[in-house]
N, C-alpha and C positions, 0 to 999 in steps of 0.2 A: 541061179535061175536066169535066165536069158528074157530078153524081151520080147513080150507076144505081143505081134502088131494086129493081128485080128482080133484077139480080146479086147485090145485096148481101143480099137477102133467101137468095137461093136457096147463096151461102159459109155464111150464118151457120146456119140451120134446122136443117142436123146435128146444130150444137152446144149449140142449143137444147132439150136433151132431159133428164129427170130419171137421170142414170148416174150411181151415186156413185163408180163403181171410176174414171171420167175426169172428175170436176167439176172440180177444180182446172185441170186440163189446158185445158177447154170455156171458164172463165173466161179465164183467158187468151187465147185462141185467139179468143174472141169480142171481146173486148179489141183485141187488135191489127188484125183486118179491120176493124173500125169507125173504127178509126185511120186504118189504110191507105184505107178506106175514104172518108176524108176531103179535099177537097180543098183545104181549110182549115189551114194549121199554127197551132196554138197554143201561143205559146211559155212564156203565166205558169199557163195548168190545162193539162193534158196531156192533155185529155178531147175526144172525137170534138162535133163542131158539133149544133144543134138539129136539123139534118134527119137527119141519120145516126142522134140520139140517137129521134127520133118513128119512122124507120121499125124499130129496132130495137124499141120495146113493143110497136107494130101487130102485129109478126110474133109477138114473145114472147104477146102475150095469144090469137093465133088457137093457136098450140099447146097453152097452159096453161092452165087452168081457175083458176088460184090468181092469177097475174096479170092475165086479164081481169080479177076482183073488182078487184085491186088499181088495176088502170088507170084504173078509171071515180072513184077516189078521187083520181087524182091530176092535178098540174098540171104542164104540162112548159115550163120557162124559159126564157130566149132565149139562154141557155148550154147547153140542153139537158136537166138537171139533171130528174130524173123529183122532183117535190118535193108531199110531205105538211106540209101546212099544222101550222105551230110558233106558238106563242102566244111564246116568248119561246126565243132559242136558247140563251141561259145559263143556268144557273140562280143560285138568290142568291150562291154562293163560286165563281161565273164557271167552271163548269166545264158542258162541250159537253153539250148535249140533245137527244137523237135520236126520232124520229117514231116511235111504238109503232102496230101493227095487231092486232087482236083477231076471230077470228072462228071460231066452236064448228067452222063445216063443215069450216074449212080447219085445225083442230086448231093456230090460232093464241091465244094465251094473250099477250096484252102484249108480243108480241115485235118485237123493233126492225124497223124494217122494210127495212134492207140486209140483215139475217140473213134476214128473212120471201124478199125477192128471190132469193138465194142459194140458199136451202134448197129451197124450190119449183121454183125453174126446172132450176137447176145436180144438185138431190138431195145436195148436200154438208151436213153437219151441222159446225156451225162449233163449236172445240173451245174451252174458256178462254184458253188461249196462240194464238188465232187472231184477230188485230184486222182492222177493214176500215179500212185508210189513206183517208179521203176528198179522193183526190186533187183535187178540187175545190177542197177547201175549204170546202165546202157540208154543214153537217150535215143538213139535212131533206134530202139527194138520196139516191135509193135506187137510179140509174140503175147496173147490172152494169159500166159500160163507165167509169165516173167513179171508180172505184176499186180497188184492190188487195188481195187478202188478204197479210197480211206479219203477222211475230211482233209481239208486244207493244214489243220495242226499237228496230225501224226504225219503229214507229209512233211514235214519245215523238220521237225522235230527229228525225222528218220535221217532225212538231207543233213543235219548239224552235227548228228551221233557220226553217221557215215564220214563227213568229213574230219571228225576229231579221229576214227580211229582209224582210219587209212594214209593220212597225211598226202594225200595226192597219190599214193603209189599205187598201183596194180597186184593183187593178190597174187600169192605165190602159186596158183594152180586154178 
């Protein structure tokens, strides 16, 4: 079965709206159709394919004013991975560096730019105890569907497991 991009557009658009009283809810739910959505299993990132991932911004940026800005900044990888260009993803004591956006209209201030995704599209205000797991693996991907909000300890905990079973290398596929 092949991917329907007008079906998939016309499940997710609901969800795609700035309600904070259902952000978390919209996250998720947007999460899973895009999954579902997918014809593809991935069994080492648990993240929706590059076509699922492109018609998801297409739609996000025709409803958001905050995301178009963002789209035309960004570049989308052949894992899908919505990705703001990093000069270096560590930094010198090898700890993760994540892609900052800044823009006075959109009353962004240095803010990371999975929280900038989030906050704009979804209307959730992400709290200190509120981490985004990058399921990926990928710190410059900003893609909604690549990641998970979870506490600060299934995030440590996920980061420890990932590193014990990958050893640094890159998945075979």
């Amino acid at each position: 079965m092949a991917f329907d991009t007008e079906r998939y557009a016309e499940l997710i658009l609901p969800h795609l709206a700035v309600d904070p009283e259902n952000a978390r809810e919209n996250i998720k739910t947007v999460r899973r159709l895009s999954l579902a959505a997918d014809t593809v299993i991935h069994m080492y990132y648990p993240v929706p394919s590059a076509e699922v991932s492109a018609t998801l911004l297409e739609q996000a940026a025709k409803v958001n004013e905050a995301i178009a800005w963002l789209a035309t900044k960004l570049a989308l990888d052949e894992r899908g991975c919505w990705v703001l260009p990093l000069v270096a993803e560590y930094d010198s004591e090898n700890r993760a560096r994540y892609p900052q956006v800044s823009n006075t209209k959109l009353d962004a201030h240095s803010e990371l730019a999975h929280r900038f995704v989030i906050r704009r599209l979804f209307g959730v205000e992400l709290v200190r105890d509120d981490h985004w797991d990058h399921l990926d693996r990928n710190h410059a991907c900003c893609n909604p569907t690549h990641g998970e909000l979870v506490l600060a300890k299934t995030n440590n905990a996920r980061k420890e497991i990932s590193a014990r079973h990958t050893d640094g290398m890159e998945p075979l596929f």
